[in-house]
C-alpha positions in Angstrom: 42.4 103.9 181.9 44.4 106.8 180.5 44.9 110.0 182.5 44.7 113.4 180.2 46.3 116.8 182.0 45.0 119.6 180.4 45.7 123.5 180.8 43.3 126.0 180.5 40.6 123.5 181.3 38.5 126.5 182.1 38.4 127.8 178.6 36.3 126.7 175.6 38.8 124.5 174.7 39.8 123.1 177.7 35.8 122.4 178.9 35.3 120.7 175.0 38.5 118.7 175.0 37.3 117.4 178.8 33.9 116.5 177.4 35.2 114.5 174.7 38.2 112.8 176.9 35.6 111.6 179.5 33.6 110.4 176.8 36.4 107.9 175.5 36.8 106.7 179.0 40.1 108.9 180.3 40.5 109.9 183.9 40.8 113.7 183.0 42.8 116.4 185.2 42.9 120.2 184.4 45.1 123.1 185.7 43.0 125.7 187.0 44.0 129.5 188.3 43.2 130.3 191.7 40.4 133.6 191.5 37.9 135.1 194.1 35.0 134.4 191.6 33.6 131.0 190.2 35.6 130.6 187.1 34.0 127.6 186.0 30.7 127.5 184.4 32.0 125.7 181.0 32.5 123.0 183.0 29.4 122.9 185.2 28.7 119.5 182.7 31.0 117.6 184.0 32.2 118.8 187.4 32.5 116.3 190.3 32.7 116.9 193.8 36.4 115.4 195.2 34.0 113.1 197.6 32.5 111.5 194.7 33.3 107.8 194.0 34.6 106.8 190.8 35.6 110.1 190.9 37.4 110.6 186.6 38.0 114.5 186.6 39.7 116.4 189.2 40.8 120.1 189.3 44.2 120.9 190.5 45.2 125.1 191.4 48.3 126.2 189.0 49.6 128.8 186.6 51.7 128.4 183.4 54.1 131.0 185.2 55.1 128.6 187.9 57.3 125.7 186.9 57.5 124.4 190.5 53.9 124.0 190.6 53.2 122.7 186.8 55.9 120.1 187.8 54.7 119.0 191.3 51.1 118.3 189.5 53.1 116.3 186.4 54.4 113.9 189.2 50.8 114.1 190.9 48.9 113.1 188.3 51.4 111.2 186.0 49.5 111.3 183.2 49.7 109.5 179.7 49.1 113.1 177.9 49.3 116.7 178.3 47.4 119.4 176.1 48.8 122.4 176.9 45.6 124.9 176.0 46.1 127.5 178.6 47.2 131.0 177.2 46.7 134.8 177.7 44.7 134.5 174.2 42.8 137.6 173.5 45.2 139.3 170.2 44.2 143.0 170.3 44.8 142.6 174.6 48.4 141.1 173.8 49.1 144.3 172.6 48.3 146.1 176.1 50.5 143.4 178.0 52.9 142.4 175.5 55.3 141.4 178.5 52.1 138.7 180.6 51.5 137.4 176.9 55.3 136.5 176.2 55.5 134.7 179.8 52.6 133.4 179.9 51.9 131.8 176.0 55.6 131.8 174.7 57.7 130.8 178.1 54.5 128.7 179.2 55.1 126.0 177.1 58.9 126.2 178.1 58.1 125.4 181.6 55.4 122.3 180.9 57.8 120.9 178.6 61.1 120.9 180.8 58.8 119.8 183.6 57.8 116.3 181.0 62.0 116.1 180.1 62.7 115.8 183.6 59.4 113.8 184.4 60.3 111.3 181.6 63.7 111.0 182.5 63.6 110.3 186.1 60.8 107.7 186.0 60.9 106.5 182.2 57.5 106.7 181.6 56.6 108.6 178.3 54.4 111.4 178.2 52.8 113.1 175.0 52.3 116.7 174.4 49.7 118.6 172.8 50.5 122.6 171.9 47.8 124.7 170.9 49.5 126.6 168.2 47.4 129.3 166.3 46.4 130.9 162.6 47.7 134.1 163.9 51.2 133.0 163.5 51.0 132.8 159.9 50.1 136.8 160.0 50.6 138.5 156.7 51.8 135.3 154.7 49.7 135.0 151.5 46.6 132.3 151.8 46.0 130.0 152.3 48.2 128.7 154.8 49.6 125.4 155.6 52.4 123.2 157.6 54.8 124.7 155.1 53.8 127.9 155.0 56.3 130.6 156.9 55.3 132.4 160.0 55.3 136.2 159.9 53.2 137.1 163.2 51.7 140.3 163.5 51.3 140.5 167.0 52.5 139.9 170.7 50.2 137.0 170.8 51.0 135.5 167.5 55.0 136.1 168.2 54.4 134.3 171.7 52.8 131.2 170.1 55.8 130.7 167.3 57.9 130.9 170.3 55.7 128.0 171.9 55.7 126.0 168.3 59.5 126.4 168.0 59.8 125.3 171.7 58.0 122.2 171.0 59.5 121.5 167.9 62.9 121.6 169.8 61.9 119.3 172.5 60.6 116.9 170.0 63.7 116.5 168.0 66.1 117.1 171.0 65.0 114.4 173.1 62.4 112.0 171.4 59.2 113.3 173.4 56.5 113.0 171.7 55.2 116.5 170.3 52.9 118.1 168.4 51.7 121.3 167.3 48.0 121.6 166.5 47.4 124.7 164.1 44.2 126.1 164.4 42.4 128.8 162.8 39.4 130.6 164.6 37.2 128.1 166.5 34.3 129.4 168.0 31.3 128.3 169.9 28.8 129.5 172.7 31.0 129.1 175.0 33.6 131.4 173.3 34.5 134.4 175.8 32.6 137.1 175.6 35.2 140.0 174.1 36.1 137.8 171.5 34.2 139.4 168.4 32.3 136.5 167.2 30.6 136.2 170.8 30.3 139.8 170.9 28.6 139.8 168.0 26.1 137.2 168.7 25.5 138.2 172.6 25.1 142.0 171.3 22.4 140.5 169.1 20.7 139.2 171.7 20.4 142.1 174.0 19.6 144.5 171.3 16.6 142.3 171.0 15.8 142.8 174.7 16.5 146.7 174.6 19.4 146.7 176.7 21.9 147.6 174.1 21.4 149.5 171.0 24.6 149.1 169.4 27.7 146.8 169.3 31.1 148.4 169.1 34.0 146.6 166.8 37.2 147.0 164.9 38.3 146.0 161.9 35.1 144.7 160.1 37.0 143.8 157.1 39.7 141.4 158.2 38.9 138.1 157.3 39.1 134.6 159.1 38.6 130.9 158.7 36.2 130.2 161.3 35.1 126.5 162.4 33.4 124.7 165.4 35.5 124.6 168.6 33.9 121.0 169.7 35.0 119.9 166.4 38.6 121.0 166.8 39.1 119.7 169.8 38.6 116.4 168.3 41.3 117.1 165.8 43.7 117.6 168.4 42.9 114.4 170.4 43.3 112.3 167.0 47.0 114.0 166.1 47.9 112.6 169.8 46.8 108.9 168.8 49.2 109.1 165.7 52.1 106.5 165.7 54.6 109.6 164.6 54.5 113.0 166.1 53.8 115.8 163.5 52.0 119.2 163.2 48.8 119.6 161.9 46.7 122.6 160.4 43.3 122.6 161.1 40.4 124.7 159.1 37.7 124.9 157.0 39.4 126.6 154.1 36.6 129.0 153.9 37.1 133.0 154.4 34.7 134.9 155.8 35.2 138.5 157.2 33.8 140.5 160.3 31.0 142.5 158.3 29.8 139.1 157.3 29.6 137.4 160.6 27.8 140.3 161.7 25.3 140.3 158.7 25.0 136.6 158.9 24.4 136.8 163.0 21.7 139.7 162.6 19.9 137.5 159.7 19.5 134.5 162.1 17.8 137.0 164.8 15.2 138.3 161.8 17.3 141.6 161.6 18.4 142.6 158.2 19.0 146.3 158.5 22.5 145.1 160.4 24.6 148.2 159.6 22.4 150.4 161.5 23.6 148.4 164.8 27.3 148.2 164.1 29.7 151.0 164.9 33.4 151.6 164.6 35.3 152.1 167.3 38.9 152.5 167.3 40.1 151.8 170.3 39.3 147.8 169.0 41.4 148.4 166.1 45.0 146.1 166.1 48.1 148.4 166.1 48.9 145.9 163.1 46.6 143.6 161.6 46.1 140.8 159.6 44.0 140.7 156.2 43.2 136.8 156.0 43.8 133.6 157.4 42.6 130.7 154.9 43.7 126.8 155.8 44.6 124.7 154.0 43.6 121.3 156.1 44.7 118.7 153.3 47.3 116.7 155.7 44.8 116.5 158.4 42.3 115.3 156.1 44.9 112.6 154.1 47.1 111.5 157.9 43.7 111.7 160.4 40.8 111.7 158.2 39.9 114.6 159.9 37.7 117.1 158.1 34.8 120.4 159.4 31.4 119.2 159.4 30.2 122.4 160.6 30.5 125.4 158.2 30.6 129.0 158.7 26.3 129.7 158.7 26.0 126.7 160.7 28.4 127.6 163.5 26.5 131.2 163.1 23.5 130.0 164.1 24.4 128.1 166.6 25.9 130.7 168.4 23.0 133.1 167.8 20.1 130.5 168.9 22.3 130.0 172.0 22.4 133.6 173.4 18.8 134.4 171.8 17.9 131.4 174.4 20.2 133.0 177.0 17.9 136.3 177.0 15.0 133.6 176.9 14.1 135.2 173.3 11.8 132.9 171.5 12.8 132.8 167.6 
C-alpha cells in the first residue's frame, strides 16, 4: 500500500486529492494547523476516528513554517509521496501580509524539501514531490501560457510561488529527487473558500435569493481567468507523480472567461438575468497590480498524461450555483 503526505489537506485541494488517493487504495496522511475551531468540514467524507481499524487516513498537527515538525512527521509517516498543497493562497490578501506569504508559500517548500534530502539520504528510501505551482506566476506574460512561457508575477503570492517552482526545480536537478511542478490555472469547486470570488459570487447568489444580502461587493470584473474543475485537477497532479521522468506540467482549459461573466453566468443559473443591478465595485478588492488574462495552453499534459478538462466553464458554474442554492435549501 502506498502512503501519500499531503499539506494543506484542509483545503479544496487537499480534501479532493485525499478523496481520489483513498480511492486508488493509498494510506493517506495530511498536515493539518492546530486552531480553536473545527477546521475540517471538506473532509467530513472521509474522516476516521484514530480508534478505527483499518484505519488509511490519519491527521497529523504541523505548519509549513516549522521545519522541525514537517521533518519529524516525514520520518513518522515515511511516505512514498508528498504533495505539498499548503499555502497562504488568497492573491489580493498577499498583498496585506507580503512578509507570512513569502514564509509561508515561497520558504515552505524550502523546508519540506530539505526535510525529503535529508530523509532520503539517511535511510535511502526515495520520496517524490508534488508542488502546487500557480497561473499567477505567469502575471503579465502574453497568452496563453505554457511550460516555456516566462514568469513575470504580479504579486506577493505569485512571486512566493516562482520562489517555490525554482526551489523545486533546484532540488530536482541538484540531487536526483524526484520533482515536479504542477501549473495550474484557477480551479474551483463548492468547496472553494468563501473570499475567493468565484464562491463569492455563487454563495452571494444564494443569499440574495433568501433576502439576506442584497448586493455582492467585487474588484476587478474585467480581469480574465482560465477556470476549471478542482476534482479534476487534482487528478492531473496525481498522474504527473506516476510519470517515469519528473517534469512540469500546465494544467487548463484554454478557455478565458472574465469576472463580469462568471457573475452573469452564476445569476442565469439562479433565474436572475438583471445581474448588474446586484454587483457593485468596491475598491478596497481591487489588486495594487493586476493581471489581464491567464489562458493555458495544456498541450503537454494532454500529449505526456493524456490528461485533458471534462468540465468546462458553464458546467463548473452550475455546479457551484446548484450547490449553494441547495445550501440555503432553495429549490430551483
Amino acid at each position: 500500500m502506498k502512503k501519500a503526505l499531503i499539506t494543506g489537506v484542509t483545503g479544496q485541494d487537499g480534501s479532493y486529492l485525499a478523496e481520489l488517493l483513498l480511492s486508488k487504495g493509498y494510506e493517506v496522511h495530511g498536515i493539518i494547523r492546530r486552531a480553536s475551531t473545527v477546521n475540517t468540514p471538506r473532509l467530513q467524507d472521509i474522516f476516521q476516528d484514530i480508534h478505527e481499524s483499518n484505519l488509511r487516513f490519519r491527521m497529523h498537527y504541523g505548519d509549513l513554517s516549522d521545519a522541525s515538525v514537517i521533518r519529524k512527521i516525514l520520518y513518522q509517516v515515511a511516505p512514498d509521496e508528498i504533495y505539498n498543497l499548503g499555502a497562504q493562497s488568497h492573491v489580493r490578501v498577499s498583498f496585506d501580509i507580503p512578509e507570512y506569504t513569502a514564509n509561508i508559500t515561497g520558504l515552505g517548500v524550502l523546508r519540506v524539501l530539505e526535510a525529503i534530502k535529508d530523509y532520503q539520504e539517511s535511510t535511502g528510501k526515495k520520496v517524490k514531490f508534488y508542488q502546487a505551482s500557480s497561473s499567477e506566476m505567469f502575471g503579465s506574460a502574453l497568452s496563453p501560457q505554457n511550460e516555456d512561457t516566462a514568469f513575470l508575477p504580479r504579486s506577493p503570492y505569485g512571486i512566493a510561488k516562482v520562489f517555490g517552482f525554482h526551489t523545486a526545480r533546484n532540488f530536482r536537478d541538484a540531487y536526483g529527487i524526484f520533482v515536479v511542478n504542477g501549473i495550474l490555472f484557477n480551479h474551483e469547486s463548492p468547496r472553494r473558500g468563501e473570499t475567493f470570488v468565484t464562491r463569492k459570487i455563487t454563495r452571494g447568489v444564494a443569499r440574495i435569493l433568501v433576502g439576506l444580502d442584497k448586493k455582492i461587493y467585487l474588484g476587478n470584473l474585467d480581469a480574465k481567468r482560465d477556470w476549471g474543475y478542482a476534482p479534476e485537477y487534482m487528478e492531473a497532479a496525481w498522474l504527473m507523480m506516476q510519470q517515469p521522468k519528473p517534469e512540469d506540467y500546465v494544467i487548463g482549459t484554454g478557455e478565458s472567461h472574465s469576472v463580469a461573466e462568471f457573475a452573469e453566468a452564476a445569476f442565469k443559473c439562479a433565474g436572475i438575468n438583471n445581474w448588474k443591478d446586484y454587483i457593485e465595485l468596491d475598491s478596497r478588492y481591487l489588486r495594487p497590480s493586476e493581471i489581464e488574462n491567464l489562458v493555458a495552453d495544456f498541450s503537454k499534459a494532454k500529449k505526456q498524461l493524456g490528461w485533458e478538462p471534462k468540465t468546462k466553464f458553464a458546467s463548473l458554474v452550475k455546479i457551484m450555483v446548484e450547490h449553494d442554492l441547495k445550501e440555503y435549501k432553495i429549490k430551483k
